[in-house]
PyMOL commands that place a pseudoatom at each C-alpha (Angstrom):
pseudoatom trace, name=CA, resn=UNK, resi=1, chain=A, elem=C, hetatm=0, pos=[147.956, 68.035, 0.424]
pseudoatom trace, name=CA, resn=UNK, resi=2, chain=A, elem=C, hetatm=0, pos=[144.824, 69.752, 1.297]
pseudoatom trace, name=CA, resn=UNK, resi=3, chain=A, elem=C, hetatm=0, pos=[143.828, 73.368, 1.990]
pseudoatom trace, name=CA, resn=UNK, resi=4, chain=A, elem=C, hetatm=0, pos=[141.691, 74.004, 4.864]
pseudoatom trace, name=CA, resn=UNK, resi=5, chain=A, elem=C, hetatm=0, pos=[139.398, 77.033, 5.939]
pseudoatom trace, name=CA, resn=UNK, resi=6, chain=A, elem=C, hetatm=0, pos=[137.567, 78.280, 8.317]
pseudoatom trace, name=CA, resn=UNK, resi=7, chain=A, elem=C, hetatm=0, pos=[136.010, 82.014, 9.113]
pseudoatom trace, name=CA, resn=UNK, resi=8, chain=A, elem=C, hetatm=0, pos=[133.882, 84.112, 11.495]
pseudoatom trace, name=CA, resn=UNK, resi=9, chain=A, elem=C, hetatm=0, pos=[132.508, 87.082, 12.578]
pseudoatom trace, name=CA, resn=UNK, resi=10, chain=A, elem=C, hetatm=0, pos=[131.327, 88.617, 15.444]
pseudoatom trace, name=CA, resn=UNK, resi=11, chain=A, elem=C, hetatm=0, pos=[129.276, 92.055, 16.289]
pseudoatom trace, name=CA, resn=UNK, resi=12, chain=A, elem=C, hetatm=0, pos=[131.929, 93.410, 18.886]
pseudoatom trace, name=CA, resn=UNK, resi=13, chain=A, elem=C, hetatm=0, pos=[129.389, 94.505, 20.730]
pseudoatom trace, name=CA, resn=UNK, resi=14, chain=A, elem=C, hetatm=0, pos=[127.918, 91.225, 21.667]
pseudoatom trace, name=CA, resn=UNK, resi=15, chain=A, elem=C, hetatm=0, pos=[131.250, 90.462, 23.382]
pseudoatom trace, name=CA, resn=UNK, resi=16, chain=A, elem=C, hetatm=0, pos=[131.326, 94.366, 25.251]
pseudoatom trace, name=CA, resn=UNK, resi=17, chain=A, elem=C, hetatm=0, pos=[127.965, 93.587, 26.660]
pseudoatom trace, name=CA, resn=UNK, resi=18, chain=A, elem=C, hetatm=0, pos=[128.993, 89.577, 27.747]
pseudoatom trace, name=CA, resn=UNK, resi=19, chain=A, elem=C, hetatm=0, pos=[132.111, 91.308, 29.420]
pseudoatom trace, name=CA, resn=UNK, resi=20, chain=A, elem=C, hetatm=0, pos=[130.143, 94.230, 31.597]
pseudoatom trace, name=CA, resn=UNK, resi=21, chain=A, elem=C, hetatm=0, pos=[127.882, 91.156, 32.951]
pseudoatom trace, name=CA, resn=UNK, resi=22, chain=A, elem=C, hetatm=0, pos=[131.155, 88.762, 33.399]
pseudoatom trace, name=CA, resn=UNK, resi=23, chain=A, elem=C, hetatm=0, pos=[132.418, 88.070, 36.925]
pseudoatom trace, name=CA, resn=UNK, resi=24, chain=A, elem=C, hetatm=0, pos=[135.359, 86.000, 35.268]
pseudoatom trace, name=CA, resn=UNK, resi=25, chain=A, elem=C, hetatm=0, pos=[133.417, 83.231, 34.750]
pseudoatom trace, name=CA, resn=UNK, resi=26, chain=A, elem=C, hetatm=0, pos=[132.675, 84.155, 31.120]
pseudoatom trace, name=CA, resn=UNK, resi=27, chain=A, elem=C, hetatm=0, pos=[136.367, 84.932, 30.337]
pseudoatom trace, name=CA, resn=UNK, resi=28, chain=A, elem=C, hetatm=0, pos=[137.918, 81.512, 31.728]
pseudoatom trace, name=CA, resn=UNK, resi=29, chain=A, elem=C, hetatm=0, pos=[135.324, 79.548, 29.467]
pseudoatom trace, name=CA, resn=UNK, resi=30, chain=A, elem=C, hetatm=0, pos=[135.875, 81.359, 26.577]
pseudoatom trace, name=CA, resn=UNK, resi=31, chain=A, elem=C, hetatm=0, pos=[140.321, 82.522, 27.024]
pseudoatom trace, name=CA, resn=UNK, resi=32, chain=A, elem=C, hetatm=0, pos=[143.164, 81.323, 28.195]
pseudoatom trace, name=CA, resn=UNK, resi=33, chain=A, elem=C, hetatm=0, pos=[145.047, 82.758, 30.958]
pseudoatom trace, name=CA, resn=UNK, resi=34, chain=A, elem=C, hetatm=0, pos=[147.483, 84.304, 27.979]
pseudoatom trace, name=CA, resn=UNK, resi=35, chain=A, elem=C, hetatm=0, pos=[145.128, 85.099, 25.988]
pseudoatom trace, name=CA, resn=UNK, resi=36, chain=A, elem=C, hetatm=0, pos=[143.270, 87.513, 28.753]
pseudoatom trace, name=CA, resn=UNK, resi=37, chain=A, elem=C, hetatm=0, pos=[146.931, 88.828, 29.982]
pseudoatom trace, name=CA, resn=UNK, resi=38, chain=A, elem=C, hetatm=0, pos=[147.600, 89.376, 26.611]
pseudoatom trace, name=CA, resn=UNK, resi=39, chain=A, elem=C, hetatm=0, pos=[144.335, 91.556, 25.905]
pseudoatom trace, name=CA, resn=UNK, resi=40, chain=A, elem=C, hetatm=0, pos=[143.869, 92.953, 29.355]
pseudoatom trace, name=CA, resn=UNK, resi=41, chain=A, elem=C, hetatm=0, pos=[147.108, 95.597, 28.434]
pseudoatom trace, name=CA, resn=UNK, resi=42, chain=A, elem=C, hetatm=0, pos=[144.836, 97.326, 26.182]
pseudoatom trace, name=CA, resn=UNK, resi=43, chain=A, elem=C, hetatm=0, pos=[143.947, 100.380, 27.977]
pseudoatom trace, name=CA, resn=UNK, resi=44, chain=A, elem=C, hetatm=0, pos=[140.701, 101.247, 26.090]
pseudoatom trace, name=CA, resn=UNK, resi=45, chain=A, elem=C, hetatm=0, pos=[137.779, 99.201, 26.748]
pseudoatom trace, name=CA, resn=UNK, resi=46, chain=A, elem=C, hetatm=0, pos=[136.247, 99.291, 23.635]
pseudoatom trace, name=CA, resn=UNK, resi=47, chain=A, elem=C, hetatm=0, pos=[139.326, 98.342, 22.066]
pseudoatom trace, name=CA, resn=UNK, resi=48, chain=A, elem=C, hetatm=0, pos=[139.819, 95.588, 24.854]
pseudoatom trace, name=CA, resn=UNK, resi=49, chain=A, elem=C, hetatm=0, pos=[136.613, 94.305, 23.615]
pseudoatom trace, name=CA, resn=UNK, resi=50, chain=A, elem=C, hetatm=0, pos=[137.209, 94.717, 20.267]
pseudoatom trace, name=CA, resn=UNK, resi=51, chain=A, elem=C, hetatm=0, pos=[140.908, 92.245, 20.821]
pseudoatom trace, name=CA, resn=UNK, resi=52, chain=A, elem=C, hetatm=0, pos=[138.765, 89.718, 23.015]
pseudoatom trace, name=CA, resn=UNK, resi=53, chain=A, elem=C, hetatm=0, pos=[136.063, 89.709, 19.807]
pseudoatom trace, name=CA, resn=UNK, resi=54, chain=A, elem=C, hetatm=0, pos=[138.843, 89.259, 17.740]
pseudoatom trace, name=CA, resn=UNK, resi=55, chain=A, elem=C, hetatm=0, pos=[139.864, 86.345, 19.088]
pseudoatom trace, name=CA, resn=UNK, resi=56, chain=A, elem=C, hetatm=0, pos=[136.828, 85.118, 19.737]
pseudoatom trace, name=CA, resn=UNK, resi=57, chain=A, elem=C, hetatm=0, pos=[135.997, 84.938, 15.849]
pseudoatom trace, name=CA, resn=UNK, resi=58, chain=A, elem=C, hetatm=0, pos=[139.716, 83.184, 15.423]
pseudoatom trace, name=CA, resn=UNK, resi=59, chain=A, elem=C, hetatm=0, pos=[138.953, 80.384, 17.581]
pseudoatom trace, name=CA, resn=UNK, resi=60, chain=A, elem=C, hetatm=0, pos=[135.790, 79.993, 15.922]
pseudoatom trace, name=CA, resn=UNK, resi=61, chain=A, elem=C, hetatm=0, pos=[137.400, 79.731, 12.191]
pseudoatom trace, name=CA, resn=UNK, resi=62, chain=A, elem=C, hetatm=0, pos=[140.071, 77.780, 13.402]
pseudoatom trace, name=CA, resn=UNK, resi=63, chain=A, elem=C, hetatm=0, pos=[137.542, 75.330, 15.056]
pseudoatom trace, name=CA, resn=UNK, resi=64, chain=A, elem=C, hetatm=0, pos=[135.666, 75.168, 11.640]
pseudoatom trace, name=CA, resn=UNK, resi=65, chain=A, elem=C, hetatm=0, pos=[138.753, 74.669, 9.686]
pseudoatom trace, name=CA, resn=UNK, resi=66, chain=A, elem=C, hetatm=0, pos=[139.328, 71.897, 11.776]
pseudoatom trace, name=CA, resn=UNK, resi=67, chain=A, elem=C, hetatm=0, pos=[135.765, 70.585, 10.330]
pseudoatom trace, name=CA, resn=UNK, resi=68, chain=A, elem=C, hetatm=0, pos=[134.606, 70.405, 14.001]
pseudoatom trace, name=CA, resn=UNK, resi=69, chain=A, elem=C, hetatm=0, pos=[133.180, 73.458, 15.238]
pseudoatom trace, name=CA, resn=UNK, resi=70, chain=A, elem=C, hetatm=0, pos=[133.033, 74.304, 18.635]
pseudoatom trace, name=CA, resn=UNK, resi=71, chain=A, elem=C, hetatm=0, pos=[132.228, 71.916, 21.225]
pseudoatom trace, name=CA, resn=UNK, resi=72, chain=A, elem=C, hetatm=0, pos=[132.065, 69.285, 18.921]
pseudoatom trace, name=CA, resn=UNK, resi=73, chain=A, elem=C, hetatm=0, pos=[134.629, 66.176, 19.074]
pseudoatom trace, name=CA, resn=UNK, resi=74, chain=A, elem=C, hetatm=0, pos=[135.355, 67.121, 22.359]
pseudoatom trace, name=CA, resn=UNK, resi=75, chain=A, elem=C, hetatm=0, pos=[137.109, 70.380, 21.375]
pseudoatom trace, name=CA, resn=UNK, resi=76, chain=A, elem=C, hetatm=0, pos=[136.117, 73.560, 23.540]
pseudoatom trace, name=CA, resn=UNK, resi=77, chain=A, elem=C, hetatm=0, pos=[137.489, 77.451, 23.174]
pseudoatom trace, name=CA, resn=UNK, resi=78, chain=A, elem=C, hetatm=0, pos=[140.393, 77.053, 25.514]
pseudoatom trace, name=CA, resn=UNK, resi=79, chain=A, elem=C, hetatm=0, pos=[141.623, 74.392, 23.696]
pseudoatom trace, name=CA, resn=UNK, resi=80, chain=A, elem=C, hetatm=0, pos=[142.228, 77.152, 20.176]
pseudoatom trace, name=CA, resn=UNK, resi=81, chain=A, elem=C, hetatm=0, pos=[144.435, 79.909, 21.805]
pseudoatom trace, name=CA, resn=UNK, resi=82, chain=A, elem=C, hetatm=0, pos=[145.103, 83.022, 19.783]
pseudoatom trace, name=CA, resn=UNK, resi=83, chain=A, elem=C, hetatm=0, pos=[148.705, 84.091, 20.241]
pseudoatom trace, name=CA, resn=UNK, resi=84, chain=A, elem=C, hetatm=0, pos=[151.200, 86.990, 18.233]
pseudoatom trace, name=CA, resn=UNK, resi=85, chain=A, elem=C, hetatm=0, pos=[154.395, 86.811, 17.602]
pseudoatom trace, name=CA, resn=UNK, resi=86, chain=A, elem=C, hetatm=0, pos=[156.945, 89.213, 18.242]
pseudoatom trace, name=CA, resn=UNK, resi=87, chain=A, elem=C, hetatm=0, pos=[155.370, 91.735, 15.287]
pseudoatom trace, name=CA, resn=UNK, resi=88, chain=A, elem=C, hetatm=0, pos=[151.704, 91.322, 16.849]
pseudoatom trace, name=CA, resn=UNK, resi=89, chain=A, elem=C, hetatm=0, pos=[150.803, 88.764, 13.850]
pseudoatom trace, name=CA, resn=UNK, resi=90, chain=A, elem=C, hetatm=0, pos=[148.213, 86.381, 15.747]
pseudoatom trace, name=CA, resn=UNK, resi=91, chain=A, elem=C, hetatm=0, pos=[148.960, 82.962, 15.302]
pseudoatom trace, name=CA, resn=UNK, resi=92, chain=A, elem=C, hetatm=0, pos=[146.609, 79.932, 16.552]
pseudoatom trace, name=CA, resn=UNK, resi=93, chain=A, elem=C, hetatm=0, pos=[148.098, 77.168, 19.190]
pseudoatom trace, name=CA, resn=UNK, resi=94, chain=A, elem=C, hetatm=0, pos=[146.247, 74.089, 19.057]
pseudoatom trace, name=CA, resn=UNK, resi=95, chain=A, elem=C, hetatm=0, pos=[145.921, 72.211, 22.426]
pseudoatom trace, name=CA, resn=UNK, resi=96, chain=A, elem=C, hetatm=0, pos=[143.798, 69.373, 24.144]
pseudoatom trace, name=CA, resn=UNK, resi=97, chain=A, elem=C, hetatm=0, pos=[141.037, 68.088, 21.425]
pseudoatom trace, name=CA, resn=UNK, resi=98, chain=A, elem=C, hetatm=0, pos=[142.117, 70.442, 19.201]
pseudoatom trace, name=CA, resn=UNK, resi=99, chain=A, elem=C, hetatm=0, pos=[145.649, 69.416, 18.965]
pseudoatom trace, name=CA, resn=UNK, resi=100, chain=A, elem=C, hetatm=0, pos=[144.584, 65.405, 18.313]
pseudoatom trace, name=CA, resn=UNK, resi=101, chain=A, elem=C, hetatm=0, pos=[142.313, 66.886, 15.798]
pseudoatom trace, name=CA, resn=UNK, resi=102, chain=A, elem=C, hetatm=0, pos=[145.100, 68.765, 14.106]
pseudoatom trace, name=CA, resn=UNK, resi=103, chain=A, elem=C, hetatm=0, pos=[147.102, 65.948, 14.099]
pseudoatom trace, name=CA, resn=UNK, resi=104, chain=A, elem=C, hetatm=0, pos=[144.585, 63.557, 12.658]
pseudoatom trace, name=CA, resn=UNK, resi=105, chain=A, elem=C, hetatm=0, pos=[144.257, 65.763, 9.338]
pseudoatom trace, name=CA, resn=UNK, resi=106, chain=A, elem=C, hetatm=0, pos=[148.061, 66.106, 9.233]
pseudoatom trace, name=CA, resn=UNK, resi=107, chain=A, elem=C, hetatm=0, pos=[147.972, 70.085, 9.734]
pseudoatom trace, name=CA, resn=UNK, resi=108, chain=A, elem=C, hetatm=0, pos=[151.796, 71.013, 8.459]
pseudoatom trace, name=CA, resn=UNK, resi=109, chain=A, elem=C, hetatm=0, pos=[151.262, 74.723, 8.829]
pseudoatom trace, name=CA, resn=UNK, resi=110, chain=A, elem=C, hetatm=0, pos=[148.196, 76.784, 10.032]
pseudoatom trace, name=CA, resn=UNK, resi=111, chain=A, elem=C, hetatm=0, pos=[147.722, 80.462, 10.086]
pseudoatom trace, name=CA, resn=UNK, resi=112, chain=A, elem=C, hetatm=0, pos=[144.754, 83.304, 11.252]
pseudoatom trace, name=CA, resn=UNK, resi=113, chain=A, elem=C, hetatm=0, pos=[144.307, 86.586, 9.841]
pseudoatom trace, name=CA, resn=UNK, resi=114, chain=A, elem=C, hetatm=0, pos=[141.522, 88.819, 12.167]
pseudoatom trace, name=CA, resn=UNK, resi=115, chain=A, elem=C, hetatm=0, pos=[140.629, 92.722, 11.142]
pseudoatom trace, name=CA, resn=UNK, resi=116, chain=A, elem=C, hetatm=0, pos=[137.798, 94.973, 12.904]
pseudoatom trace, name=CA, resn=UNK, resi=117, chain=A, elem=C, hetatm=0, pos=[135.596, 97.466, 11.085]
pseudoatom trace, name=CA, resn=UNK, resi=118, chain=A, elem=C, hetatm=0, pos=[132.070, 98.805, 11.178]
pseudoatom trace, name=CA, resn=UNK, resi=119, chain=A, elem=C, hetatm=0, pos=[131.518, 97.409, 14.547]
pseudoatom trace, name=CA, resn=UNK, resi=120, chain=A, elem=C, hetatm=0, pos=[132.330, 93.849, 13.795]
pseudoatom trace, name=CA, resn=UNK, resi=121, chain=A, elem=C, hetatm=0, pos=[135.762, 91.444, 13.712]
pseudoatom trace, name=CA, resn=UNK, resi=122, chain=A, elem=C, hetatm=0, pos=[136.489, 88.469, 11.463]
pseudoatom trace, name=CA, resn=UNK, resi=123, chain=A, elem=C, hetatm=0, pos=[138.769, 86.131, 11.311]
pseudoatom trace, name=CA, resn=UNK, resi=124, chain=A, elem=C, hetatm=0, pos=[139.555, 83.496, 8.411]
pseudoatom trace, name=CA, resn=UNK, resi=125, chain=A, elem=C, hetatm=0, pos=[141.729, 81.008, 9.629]
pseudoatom trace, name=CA, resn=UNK, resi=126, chain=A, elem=C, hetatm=0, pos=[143.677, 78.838, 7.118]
pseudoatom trace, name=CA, resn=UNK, resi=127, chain=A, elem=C, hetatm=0, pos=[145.350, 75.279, 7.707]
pseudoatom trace, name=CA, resn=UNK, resi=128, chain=A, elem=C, hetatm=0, pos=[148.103, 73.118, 5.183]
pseudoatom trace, name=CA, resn=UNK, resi=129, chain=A, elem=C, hetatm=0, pos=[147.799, 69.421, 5.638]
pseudoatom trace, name=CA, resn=UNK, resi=130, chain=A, elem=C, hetatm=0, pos=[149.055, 66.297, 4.851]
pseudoatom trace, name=CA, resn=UNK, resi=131, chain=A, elem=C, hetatm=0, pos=[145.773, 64.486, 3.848]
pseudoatom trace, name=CA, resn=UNK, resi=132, chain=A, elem=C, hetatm=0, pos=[144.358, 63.365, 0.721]
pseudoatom trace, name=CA, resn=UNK, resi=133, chain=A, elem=C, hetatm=0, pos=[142.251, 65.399, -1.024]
for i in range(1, 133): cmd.bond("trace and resi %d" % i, "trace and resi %d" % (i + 1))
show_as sticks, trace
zoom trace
């Protein structure tokens, strides 16, 4: 078994300032359609922009736990999405390039921590597999 990481950060207001010049283009690149539901019930638009940084940074650590990156190997943003469960615990769902990747390395469990201070968020995400060290 081998422990995997992965972590980023982001200033949140790098992502306020690619939202105010997005025309939806920007957001469908970067989120999936749950992922901009999910954040677009925030009422506050600093905090919505704080939530899309947030996951912004998880799909990043995630891709670099992975040992990919993003777009590399094929795998692009939409194919990390950034879920929570029923307690609002995000969670990462691997799909398309990311998924095949995840199953190449064996991943048996993953999980994604993200916090926001000081004008930033970062996320560490952490992945259990089934390889040889």
């Amino acid at each position: 078994m081998k422990i995997r990481s992965g972590i980023d950060i982001i200033q949140v207001s790098r992502m306020e300032e690619a939202l105010a010049r997005d025309r939806g283009s920007f957001k469908d690149r970067i989120f999936t359609g749950y992922e901009q539901e999910d954040t677009m019930k925030i009422s506050s638009p600093s905090k919505r922009a704080e939530s899309f940084a947030g996951r912004f940074a998880a799909k990043e650590a995630c891709a670099k736990a992975l040992g990919t990156g993003i777009m590399t190997a094929g795998i692009g943003l939409t194919d990390l999405e950034i879920r929570k469960d029923d307690k609002g615990m995000p969670y990462p769902v691997f799909g398309g390039a990311a998924l095949e990747r995840s199953r190449e390395i064996r991943v048996i469990s993953s999980s994604v921590s993200i916090s926001h201070d000081g004008g930033c968020a970062v996320a560490v995400c952490t992945l259990l597999t089934d390889e040889e060290e």
